[in-house]
N, C-alpha and C positions, 0 to 999 in steps of 0.2 A: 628474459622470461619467455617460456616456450607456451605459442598456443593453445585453448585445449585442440580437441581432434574434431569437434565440431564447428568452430573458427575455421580449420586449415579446411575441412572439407568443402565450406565455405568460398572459402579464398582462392583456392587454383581454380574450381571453373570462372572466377572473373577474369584470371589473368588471360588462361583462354579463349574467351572472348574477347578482351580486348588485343590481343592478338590475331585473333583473326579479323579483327577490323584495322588492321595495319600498324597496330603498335609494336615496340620494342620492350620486351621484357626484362633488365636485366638487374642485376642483386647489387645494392650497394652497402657500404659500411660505414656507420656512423656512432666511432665506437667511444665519443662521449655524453649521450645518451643514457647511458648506464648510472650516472650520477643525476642525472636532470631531475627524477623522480625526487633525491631528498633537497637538491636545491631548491625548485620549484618548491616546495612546500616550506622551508625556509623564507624564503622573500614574500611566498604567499601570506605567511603567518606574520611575517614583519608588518605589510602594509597593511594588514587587518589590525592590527596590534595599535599603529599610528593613526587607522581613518577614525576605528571604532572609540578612540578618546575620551572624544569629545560628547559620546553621549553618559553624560555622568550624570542625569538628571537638574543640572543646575542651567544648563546652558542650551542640551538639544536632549530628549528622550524624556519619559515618563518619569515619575519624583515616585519613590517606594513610600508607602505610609507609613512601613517600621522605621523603629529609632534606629538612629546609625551605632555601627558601631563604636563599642565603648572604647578601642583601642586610640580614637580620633579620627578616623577617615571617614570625610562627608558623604560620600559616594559609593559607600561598602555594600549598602543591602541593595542601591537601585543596581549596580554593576550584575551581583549575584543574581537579581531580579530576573535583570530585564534581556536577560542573552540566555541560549541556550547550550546544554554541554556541548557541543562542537565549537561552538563560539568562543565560549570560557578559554578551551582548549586550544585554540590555534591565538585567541590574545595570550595568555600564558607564556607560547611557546613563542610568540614573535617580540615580546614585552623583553622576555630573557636572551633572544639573538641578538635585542639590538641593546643590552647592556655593555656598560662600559668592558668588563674581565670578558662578554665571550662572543664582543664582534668581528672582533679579528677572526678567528676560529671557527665560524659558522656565517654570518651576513656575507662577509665579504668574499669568501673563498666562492659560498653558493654564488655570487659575482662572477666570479672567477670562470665556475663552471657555464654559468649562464653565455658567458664572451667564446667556450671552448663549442659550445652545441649550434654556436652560431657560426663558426667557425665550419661546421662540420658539414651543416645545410650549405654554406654559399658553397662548398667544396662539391657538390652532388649535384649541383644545380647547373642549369648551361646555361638558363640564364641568369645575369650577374645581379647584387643586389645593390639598390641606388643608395641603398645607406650606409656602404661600407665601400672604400676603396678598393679596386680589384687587387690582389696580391698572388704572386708565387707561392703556391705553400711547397714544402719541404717533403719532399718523398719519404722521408728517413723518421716525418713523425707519424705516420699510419703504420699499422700493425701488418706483421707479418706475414698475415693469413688474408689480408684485404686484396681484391683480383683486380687487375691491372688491367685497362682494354689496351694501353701502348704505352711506349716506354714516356711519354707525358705522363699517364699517370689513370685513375682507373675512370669508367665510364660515367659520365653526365646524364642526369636526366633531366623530364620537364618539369614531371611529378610524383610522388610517390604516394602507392597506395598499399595501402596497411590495413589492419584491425583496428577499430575503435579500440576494444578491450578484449585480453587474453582469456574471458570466456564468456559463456554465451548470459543472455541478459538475465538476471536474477529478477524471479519473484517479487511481492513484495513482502510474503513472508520471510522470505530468504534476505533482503535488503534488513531487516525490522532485525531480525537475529543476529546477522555480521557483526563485528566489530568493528572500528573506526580504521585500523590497520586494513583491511580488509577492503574497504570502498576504497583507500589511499593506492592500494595494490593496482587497483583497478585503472588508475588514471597511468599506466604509465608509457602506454601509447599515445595518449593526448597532450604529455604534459611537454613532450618537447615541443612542438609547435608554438605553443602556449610561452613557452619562455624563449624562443626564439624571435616570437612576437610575428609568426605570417601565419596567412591564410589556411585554413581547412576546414573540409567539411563531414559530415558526418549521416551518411543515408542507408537505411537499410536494407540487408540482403535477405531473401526467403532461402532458407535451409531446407537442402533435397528430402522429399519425402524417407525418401530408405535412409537419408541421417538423421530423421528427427528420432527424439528420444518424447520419452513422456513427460510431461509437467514443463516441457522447454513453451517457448512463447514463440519457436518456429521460423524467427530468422535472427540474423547477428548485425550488427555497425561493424563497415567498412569507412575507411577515414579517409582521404586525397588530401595532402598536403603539396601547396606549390611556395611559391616564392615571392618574395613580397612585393608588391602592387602586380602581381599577378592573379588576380581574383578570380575573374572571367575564365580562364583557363581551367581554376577550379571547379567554379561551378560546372564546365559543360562536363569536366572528367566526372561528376560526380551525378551528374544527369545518366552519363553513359554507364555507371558501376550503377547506377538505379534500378536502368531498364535492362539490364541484362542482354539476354540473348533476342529483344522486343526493341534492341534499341534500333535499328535501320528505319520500323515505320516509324517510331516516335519521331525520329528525326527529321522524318520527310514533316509529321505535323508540327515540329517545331519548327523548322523551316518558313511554312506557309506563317506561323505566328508570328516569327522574325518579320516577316516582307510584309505584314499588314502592321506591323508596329512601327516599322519605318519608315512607310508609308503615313500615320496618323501624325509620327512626330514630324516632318516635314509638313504636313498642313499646316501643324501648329506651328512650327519656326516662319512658316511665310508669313503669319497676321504679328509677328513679334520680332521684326525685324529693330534695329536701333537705327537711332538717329546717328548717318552718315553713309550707310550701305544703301547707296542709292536713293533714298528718299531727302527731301529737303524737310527741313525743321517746321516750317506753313503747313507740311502734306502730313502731319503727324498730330495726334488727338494729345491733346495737353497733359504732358507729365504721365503717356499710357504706352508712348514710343510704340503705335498700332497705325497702320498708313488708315487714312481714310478713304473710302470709297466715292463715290460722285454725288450718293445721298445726301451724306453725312457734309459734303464739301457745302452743300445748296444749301442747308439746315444752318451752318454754320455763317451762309453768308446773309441769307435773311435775318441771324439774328442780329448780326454786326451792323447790318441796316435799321434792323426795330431799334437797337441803342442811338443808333443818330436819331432816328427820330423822337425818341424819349430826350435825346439832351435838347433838341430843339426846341422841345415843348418846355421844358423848364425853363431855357433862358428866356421864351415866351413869357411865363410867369413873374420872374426876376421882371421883365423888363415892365411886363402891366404892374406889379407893386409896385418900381420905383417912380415910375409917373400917378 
């Protein structure tokens, strides 16, 4: 699916600046992608189909006042009730994926596709992902037209950065009007990640004066996706697609925010140290693993003294009763 023209206008001045802040810019191919969109919504509609169950009014959800249907099913008018048509809609459609005649056909293939898209990120990725063993993939299964950085095979990245959606943000009249196909359309830059199960983020771009059109809301979602337990990375990529051509000062103020945060947590790690890192078990406030200070030591020792003298006084007592 091709951007529109106000996305792409969008999008090359990011990459140029992030290019001129020392990145590598270069195009990868991730060409089973192309099916993620109807898998993704397949498995999406499954496990909607399996969590939403259980609210049949008897056991979790509101009870409908009307009588049930006369066909016998207890749960007919609260189901109708109590969801709304998209809801109805994706139970429907995951209720029937995961029937006995058509999951071979549809669950499992969408499976299938979901293992190829995962497939396709660790292959673009330089860094490897911990939940998959590193493998050889096969030069002879990528397509024809995919570019080659060496004869290993074609160029690795950290992250990729893409379009949220292939066009610019809709209205809400415009949301209110679409069709259900239509918002579906819309996820298909999102949905790999999403079934790939890593990291991205989603922050927006302001759109150049001389590209804006009228009734537009003036800027787009640009997305950075990385690789899994690779967050951090994300987020600062998605810092830097934020601030745009403003990112150098931001940085220098992140920076300073950085060094007073590491700073605060380090004071707080030295009052929270555990028992064995240099402190003895006596030097530690009971069940708070917090050293004590010389106050706190004195406070402590006069009480342990007022109990001696509280138990002396009572065996005091004992001894005056039994005479």
């Amino acid at each position: 699916i091709e951007a529109v023209t106000g996305v792409q206008t969008c999008a090359l001045p990011i990459f140029d600046t992030l290019r001129s802040h020392g990145h590598t810019i270069v195009p990868v191919s991730l060409p089973s992608t192309k099916q993620a969109l109807s898998a993704y919504y397949i498995i999406a509609a499954a496990e909607a189909s399996s969590n939403l169950a259980k609210f049949d009014g008897v056991r979790y959800g509101s009870r409908e006042d009307a009588s049930d249907n006369p066909t016998g099913v207890l749960y007919a008018a609260t189901r109708g009730a109590g969801f709304g048509d998209e809801v109805r809609r994706r139970i429907l459609l995951g209720t029937y994926s995961l029937s006995a005649s058509a999951m071979d056909n549809f669950f499992v293939q969408a499976q299938r596709v979901r293992r190829l898209v995962q497939r396709d990120f660790d292959r673009v990725f330089a860094m490897p992902n911990p939940l998959h063993p590193a493998k050889q993939f096969d030069l002879a299964d990528m397509p024809e037209a995919t570019e080659m950085d060496s004869k290993l095979g074609p160029a690795q990245v950290d992250v990729l950065v893409v379009p949220t959606a292939p066009t610019l943000p809709p209205l809400i009249e415009d949301v209110k009007s679409q069709g259900s196909l239509a918002g579906y359309t819309n996820d298909v830059f999102t949905v790999p990640a999403s079934l790939a199960g890593l990291p991205a983020i989603s922050v927006p771009v302001p759109i150049a004066k001389e590209a804006r059109e009228e009734g537009n809301v003036g800027f787009v979602g640009m997305q950075v996706i990385g690789q899994y337990f690779d967050d951090f990375l994300v987020i600062n990529v998605g810092t830097m697609v934020a601030a745009g051509t403003e990112w150098p000062a931001k940085l220098e103020k992140l920076e300073e925010e950085w060094v007073r945060l590491r700073k605060c947590a380090a004071m707080r790690d030295s009052y929270r140290r555990p028992i064995g890192f240099g402190e003895k078990q006596g030097d530690t406030g009971r069940g708070s693993g917090v050293p004590r200070n010389r106050e706190s030591r004195k406070k402590g020792k006069g009480y342990m003294e007022s109990r001696k003298k509280g138990k002396g006084y009572m065996e005091s007592r004992t001894k005056g009763k039994t005479m």
